[in-house]
ROBA-513010 format. One record per residue (C-alpha): x, y, z. Coordinates in steps of 0.1 Angstrom, whole numbers. Each point is the difference from the previous one (the first is absolute). Layout:
// residues N
> X / Y / Z
...
//
This chain:
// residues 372
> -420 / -442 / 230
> 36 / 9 / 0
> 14 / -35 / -14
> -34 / -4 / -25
> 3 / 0 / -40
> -6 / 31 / -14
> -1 / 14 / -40
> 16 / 28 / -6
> -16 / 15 / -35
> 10 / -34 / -17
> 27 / -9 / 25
> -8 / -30 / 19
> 23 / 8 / 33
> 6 / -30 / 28
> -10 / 21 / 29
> -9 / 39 / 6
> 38 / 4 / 15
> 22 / 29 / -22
> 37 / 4 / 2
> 3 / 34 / 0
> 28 / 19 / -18
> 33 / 4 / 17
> 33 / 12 / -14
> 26 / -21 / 5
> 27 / 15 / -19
> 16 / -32 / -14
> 2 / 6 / -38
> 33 / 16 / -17
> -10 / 17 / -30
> -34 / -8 / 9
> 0 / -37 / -13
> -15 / -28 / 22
> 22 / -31 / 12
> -7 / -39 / 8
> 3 / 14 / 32
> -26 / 22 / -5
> -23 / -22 / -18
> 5 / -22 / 38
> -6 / 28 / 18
> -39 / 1 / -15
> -8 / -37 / -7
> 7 / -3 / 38
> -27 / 25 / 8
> -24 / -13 / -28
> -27 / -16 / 24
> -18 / 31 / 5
> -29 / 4 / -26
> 21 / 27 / -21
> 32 / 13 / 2
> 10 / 39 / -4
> 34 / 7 / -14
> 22 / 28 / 17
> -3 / 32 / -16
> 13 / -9 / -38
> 24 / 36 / -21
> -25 / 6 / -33
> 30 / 19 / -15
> 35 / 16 / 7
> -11 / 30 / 14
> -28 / -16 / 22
> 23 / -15 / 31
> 7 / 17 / 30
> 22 / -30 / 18
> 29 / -22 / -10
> -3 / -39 / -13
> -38 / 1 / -2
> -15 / -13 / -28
> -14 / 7 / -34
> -21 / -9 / -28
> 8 / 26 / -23
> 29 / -19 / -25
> -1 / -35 / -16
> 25 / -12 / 23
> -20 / 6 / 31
> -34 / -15 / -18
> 21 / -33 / -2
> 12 / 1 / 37
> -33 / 0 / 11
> -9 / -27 / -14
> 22 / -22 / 28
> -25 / 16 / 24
> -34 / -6 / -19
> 4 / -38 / -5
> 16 / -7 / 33
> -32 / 16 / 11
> -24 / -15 / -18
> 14 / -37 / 5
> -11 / 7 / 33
> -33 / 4 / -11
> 1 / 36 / 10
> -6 / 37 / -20
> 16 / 27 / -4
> -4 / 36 / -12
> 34 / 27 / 3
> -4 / 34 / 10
> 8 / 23 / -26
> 20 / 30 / 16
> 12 / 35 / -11
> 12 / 21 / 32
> 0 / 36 / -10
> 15 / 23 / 28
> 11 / -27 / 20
> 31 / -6 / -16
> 39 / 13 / -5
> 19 / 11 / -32
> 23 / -30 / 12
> -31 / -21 / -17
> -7 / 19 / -27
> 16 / -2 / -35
> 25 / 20 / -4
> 1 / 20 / 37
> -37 / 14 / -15
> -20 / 15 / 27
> -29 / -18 / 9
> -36 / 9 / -15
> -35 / 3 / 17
> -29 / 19 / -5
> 16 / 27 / 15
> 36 / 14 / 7
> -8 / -7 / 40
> 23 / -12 / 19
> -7 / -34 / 27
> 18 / 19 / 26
> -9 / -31 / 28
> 12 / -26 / -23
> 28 / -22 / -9
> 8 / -24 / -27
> 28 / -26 / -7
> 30 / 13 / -22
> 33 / 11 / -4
> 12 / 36 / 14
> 39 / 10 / 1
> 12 / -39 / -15
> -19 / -17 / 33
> -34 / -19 / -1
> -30 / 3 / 25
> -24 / 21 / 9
> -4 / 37 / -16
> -22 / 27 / 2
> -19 / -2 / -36
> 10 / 28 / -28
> -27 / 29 / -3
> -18 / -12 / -33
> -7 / 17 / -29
> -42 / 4 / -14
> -4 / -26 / -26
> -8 / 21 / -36
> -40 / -10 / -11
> 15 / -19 / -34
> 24 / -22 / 24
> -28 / -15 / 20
> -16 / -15 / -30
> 34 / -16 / 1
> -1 / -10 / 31
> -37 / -17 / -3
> 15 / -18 / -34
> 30 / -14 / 23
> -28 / -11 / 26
> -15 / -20 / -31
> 34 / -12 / -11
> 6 / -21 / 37
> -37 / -10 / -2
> 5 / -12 / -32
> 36 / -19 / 14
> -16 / -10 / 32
> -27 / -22 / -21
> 32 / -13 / -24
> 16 / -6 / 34
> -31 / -26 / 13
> -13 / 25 / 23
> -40 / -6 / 6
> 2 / 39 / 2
> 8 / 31 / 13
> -1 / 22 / 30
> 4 / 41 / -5
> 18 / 16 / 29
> -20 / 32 / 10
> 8 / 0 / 33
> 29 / 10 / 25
> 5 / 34 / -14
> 14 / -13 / -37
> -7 / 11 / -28
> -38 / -2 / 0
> -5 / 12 / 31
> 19 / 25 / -5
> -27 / 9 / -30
> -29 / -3 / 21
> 16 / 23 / 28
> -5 / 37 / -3
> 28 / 8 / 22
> 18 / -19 / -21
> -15 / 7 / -36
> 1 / 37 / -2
> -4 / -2 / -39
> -27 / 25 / -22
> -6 / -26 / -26
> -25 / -26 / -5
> 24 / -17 / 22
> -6 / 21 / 32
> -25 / 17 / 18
> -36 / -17 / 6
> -1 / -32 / 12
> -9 / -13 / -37
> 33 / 17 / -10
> 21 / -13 / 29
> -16 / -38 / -14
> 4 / 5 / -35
> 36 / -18 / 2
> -6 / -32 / 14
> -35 / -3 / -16
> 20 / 1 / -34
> 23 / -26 / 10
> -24 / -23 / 13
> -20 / 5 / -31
> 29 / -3 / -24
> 12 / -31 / 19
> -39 / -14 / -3
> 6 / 3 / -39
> 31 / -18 / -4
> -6 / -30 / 32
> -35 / 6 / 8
> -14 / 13 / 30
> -9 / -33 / 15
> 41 / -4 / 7
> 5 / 35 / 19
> 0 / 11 / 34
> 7 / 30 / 16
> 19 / 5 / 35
> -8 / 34 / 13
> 3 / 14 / 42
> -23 / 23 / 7
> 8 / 22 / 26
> 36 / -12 / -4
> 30 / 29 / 11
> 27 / -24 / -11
> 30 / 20 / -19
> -10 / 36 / 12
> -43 / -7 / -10
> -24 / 21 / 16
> -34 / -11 / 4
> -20 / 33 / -19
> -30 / 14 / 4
> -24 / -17 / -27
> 20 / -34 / 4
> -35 / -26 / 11
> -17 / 21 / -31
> 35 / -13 / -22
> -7 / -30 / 9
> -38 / -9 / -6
> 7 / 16 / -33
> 25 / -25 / -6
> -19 / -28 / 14
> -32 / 11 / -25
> 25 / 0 / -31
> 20 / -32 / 11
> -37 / -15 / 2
> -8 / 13 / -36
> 36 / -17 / -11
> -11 / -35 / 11
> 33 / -5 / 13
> 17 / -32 / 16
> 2 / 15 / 38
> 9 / 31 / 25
> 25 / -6 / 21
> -7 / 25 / 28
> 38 / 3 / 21
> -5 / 13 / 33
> 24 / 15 / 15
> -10 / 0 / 37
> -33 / 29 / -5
> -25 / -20 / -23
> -10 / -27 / 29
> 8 / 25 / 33
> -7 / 39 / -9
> -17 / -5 / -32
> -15 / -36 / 7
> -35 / 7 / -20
> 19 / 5 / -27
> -4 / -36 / -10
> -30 / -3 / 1
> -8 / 33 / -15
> 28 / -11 / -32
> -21 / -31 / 2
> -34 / 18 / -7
> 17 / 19 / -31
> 21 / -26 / -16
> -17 / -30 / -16
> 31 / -25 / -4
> 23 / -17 / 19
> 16 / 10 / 32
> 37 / -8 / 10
> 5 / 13 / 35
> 35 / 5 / 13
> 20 / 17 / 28
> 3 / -20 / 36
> -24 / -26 / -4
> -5 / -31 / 23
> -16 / -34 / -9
> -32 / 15 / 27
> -1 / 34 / -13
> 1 / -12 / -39
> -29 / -26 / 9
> -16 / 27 / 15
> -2 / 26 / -30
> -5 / -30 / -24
> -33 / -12 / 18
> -13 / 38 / 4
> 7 / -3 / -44
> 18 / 28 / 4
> 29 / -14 / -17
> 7 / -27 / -20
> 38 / -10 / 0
> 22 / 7 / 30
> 36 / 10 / -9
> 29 / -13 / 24
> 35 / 17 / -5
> 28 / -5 / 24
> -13 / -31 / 12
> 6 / -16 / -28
> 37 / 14 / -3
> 6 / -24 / 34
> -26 / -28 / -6
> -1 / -13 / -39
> -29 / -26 / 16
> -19 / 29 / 13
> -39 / -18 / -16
> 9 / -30 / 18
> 9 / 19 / 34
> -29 / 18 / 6
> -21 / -30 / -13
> 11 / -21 / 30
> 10 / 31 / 24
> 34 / -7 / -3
> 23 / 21 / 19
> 18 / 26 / -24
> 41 / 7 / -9
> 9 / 35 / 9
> 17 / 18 / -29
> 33 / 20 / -3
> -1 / 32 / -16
> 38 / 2 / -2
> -4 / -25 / -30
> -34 / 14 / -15
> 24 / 16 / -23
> 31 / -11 / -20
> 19 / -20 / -21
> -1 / -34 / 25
> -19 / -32 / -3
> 5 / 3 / 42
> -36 / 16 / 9
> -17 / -7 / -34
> -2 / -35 / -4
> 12 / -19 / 31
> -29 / 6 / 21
> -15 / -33 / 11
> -34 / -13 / -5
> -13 / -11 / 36
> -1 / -44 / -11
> 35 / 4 / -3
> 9 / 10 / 33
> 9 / -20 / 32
> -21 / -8 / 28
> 22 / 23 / 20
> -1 / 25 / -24
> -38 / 1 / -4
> -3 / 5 / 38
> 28 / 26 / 4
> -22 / 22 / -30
> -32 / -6 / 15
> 16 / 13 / 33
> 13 / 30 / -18
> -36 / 8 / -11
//
């Protein structure tokens, strides 16, 4: 099933194989580069293609030289990326990112402080920025509560890269709601201690990203969104609350309502081991699409695709190391391991010099099939 057709809304994709979103951090003032643009068409076999996370505005990034979809400049850029992608016959949707607490004042305009629902600090995480002239790793700024008229702004500036994404050639667009950003950080109550209709019940704690996705369904149309969320995710100081599986079959009943392109369920290493009926319970409540990622094999994303559990398996850092990634699992072909040392930065080393398997030597081939 893995490597059949499938139609995605009205999104005829090669084969049920995702790239899931990875940052990269290879974009200076978050414009994309010919490199960049190589860096996806060599991955573009897979039956749809997930951008890394994508800056909707200024005051949405928590890391250096990601990239963004929130000025004309950026729009254009992306365009390299969309067309190399799609004259491989491949499709591609970019994930539309605001980050919340999880960022510096380094990041921010003008040394602001960050803003969230609330003015909580991530005291377990870490973002990429500059503190005392140096650049690396820093403990994120305590953020300030977003005021109720500015989130109307912030929905707006989530319909402005929407908007950009589909002038850029994108075939749509996925929301980031997961990994303790921004709207997770909504949906958490240890994390959302607001006493507006912003906070409180779990219709409250929704209310954000419901607006968004419906704002984004008026000006692009529901049929081009997905969401990515990670339930029972404790990335960036989360904490898995007490009415979290209610959260989340709420959110399945009003994605359902929304008719919306896919869920992208991210595991983070509790959906398939502590919490592994959550699937299929998810399953039960939501009635679109599944993406399924977090440490899948070819065997193991067979296996939830014949239950119909899911109905796209997402691949991440296998595809950092192995652009050909579709046509080594098709024929069981031994797989490159992958360097985090280059995951991140400014380099091409790590990004896109990674063989595909048919261009290796005999020798080669058998030394990597040893290594497996």
């Amino acid at each position: 099933m893995l490597f059949e057709k499938f139609n995605l809304k009205n999104i005829e994709l090669s084969n049920r194989l995702v790239m899931a979103p990875m940052t990269r951090s290879r974009s200076k003032n978050g414009i994309m580069t010919e490199t960049n643009a190589e860096y996806y068409q060599q991955r573009a076999s897979v039956g749809l293609v997930i951008t890394e996370g994508t800056s909707i505005s200024e005051n949405s990034m928590g890391y250096l030289y990601v990239p963004g979809i929130y000025n004309a400049a950026q729009t254009e850029s992306w365009k390299l990326v969309t067309k190399a992608v799609h004259a491989k016959g491949g499709k591609i949707f970019t994930q539309l990112w605001h980050v919340g607490r999880v960022s510096h004042i380094s990041n921010q305009p003008n040394h602001f402080d960050p803003i969230a629902p609330s003015a909580i600090l991530a005291k377990e995480s870490t973002a990429w920025g500059i503190e005392n002239g140096i650049e690396g790793r820093v403990q994120v700024s305590t953020p300030r509560a977003v005021f109720k008229a500015e989130i109307k702004e912030i929905i707006q500036a989530y319909v402005k890269a929407g908007l950009n994404a589909i002038e850029a050639g994108f075939d749509g667009i996925e929301i980031h709601g997961a990994n303790g950003y921004l709207v997770d950080q909504f949906l958490n109550p240890d994390t959302n201690l607001r006493t507006d209709e912003y906070g409180g019940s779990i219709e409250n704690r929704a209310r954000f990203v419901l607006e968004v996705i419906d704002a984004l369904s008026t000006a692009i149309g529901a049929d081009k969104i997905g969401i990515r969320v990670s339930p029972y995710g404790t990335q960036h100081d989360m904490s898995v609350y007490d009415d979290i599986t209610d959260m989340y079959h709420y959110l399945a009943s009003e994605f359902s309502k929304r008719d919306i392109a896919y869920v992208h369920l991210h595991d983070q290493g509790t959906l398939y081991s502590e919490h592994f009926d959550f699937i299929e319970n998810f399953r039960g409540w939501y009635t679109g699409n599944i993406i399924f990622a977090g440490f899948l094999t070819k065997e193991l994303a067979e296996q939830l695709l014949e239950k119909n559990l899911i109905d796209l398996a997402a691949f991440g850092r296998p595809l950092i190391s192995n652009p050909d990634l579709v046509e080594r699992l098709k024929n069981n072909y031994p797989l490159n391991p992958g360097d985090r040392d280059t995951y991140y930065g400014f380099s091409s080393t790590g990004y896109i010099d990674y063989p595909n398997y048919n261009e290796l030597s005999e020798e080669d081939k058998k030394a990597l099939a040893e290594s497996n």
